[in-house]
Every structure is written in structure tokens, then in C-alpha cells.
C-alpha positions as CSV (number, residue, x, y, z in Angstrom):
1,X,91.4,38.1,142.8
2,X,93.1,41.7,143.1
3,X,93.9,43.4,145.8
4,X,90.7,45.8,144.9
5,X,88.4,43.5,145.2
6,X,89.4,42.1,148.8
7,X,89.0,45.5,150.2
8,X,86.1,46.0,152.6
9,X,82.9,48.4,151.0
10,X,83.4,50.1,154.3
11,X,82.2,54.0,153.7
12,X,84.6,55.5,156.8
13,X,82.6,58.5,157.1
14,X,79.8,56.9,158.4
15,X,79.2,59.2,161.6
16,X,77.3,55.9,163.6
17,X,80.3,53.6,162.0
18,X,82.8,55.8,163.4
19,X,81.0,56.5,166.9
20,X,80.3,52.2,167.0
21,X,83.8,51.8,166.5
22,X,85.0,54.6,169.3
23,X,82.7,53.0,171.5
24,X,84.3,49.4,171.2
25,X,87.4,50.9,171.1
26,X,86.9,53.0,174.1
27,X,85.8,49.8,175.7
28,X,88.5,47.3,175.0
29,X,91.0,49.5,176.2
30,X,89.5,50.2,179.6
31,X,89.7,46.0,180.0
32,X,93.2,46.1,178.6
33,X,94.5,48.8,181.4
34,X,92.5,47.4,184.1
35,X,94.1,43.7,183.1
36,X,97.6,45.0,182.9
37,X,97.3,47.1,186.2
38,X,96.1,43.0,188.0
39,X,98.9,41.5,186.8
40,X,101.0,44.2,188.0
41,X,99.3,43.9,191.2
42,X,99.9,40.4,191.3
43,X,103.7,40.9,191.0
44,X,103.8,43.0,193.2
45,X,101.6,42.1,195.6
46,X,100.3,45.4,196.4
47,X,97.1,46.7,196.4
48,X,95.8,48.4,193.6
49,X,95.2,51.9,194.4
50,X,91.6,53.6,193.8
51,X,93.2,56.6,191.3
52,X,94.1,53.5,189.4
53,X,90.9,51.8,189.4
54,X,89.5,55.2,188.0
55,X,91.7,54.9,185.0
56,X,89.2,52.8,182.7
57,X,85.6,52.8,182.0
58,X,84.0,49.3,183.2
59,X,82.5,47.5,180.1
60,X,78.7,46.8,180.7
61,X,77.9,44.4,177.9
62,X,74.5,44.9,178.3
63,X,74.9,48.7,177.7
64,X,72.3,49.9,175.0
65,X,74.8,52.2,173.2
66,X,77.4,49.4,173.8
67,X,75.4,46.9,171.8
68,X,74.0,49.5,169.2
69,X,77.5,50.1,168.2
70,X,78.4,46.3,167.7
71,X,75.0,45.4,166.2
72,X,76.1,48.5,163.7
73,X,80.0,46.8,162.6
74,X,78.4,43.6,162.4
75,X,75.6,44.7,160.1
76,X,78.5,46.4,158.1
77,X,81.0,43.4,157.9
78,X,78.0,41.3,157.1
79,X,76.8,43.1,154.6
80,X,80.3,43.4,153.0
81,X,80.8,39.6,153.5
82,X,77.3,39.2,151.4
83,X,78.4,41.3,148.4
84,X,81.6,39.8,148.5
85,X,79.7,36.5,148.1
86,X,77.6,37.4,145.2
87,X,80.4,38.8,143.8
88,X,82.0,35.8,143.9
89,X,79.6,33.3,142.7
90,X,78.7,35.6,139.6
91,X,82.3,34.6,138.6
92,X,81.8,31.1,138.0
């Protein structure tokens, strides 16, 4: 196969792609501070203080616009992963 046909049929101006994405995004590093900041806690065994706390958004997995914007990337990679598929098996 080429390197063409590997990539993802992904149109990357898709306004609710790109908001799904930002919303993930947004997400995942709000857990990734808020890890980082309890293990610095740990080693230092100090307190964590509430400016800290404020620093990322808690992720609420059962947050409407939360699981919109997943439902919307896995529609996409599915659907990519289907045409890849048929691509595929109209090779042989």
C-alpha cells in the first residue's frame, strides 16, 4: 500500500471535529496537571494549595458536550476504518 492510501479521510475543517477534539484535548490535560501536581504533592509532602487545584477543569465523563465530542471522533475514525476496509477487500 502507499503512503496515500494509509492516510485518514479526515476533512480537518470540520467545525464539530475540531470543537470534539478541543474538548478532549481540553480534558486530558486538566487530568494530566492535576496528576503531575499529586505526585508532586506526594514528594513533597505538602499540601496542595487551592490556586493549584483551580488550574484544571475536572473531567465529568458523563458531560453531554463531553460525550458528543467523542461519540463525534469515533463516528469519524470508524467511518475511515470502514472505507479503508472496502477499500481493501475490493483489492483482492
Amino acid at each position: 500500500t502507499t503512503k496515500e492510501s494509509e492516510e485518514l479521510d479526515i476533512d480537518l475543517n470540520d467545525t464539530d471535529l475540531t470543537k470534539a477534539a478541543t474538548k478532549i484535548q481540553a480534558s486530558f490535560r486538566g487530568h494530566k496537571v492535576r496528576k503531575e501536581m499529586k505526585h508532586q504533592d506526594e514528594d513533597n509532602k505538602e499540601p496542595i494549595s487551592n490556586e493549584n487545584q483551580s488550574m484544571g477543569e475536572e473531567v465529568d465523563l458523563n458531560d453531554p458536550e463531553l460525550l458528543k465530542a467523542a461519540t463525534k471522533i469515533q463516528a469519524t475514525f470508524r467511518g475511515y476504518q470502514s472505507r479503508k476496509q472496502d477499500k481493501d477487500e475490493r483489492k483482492y
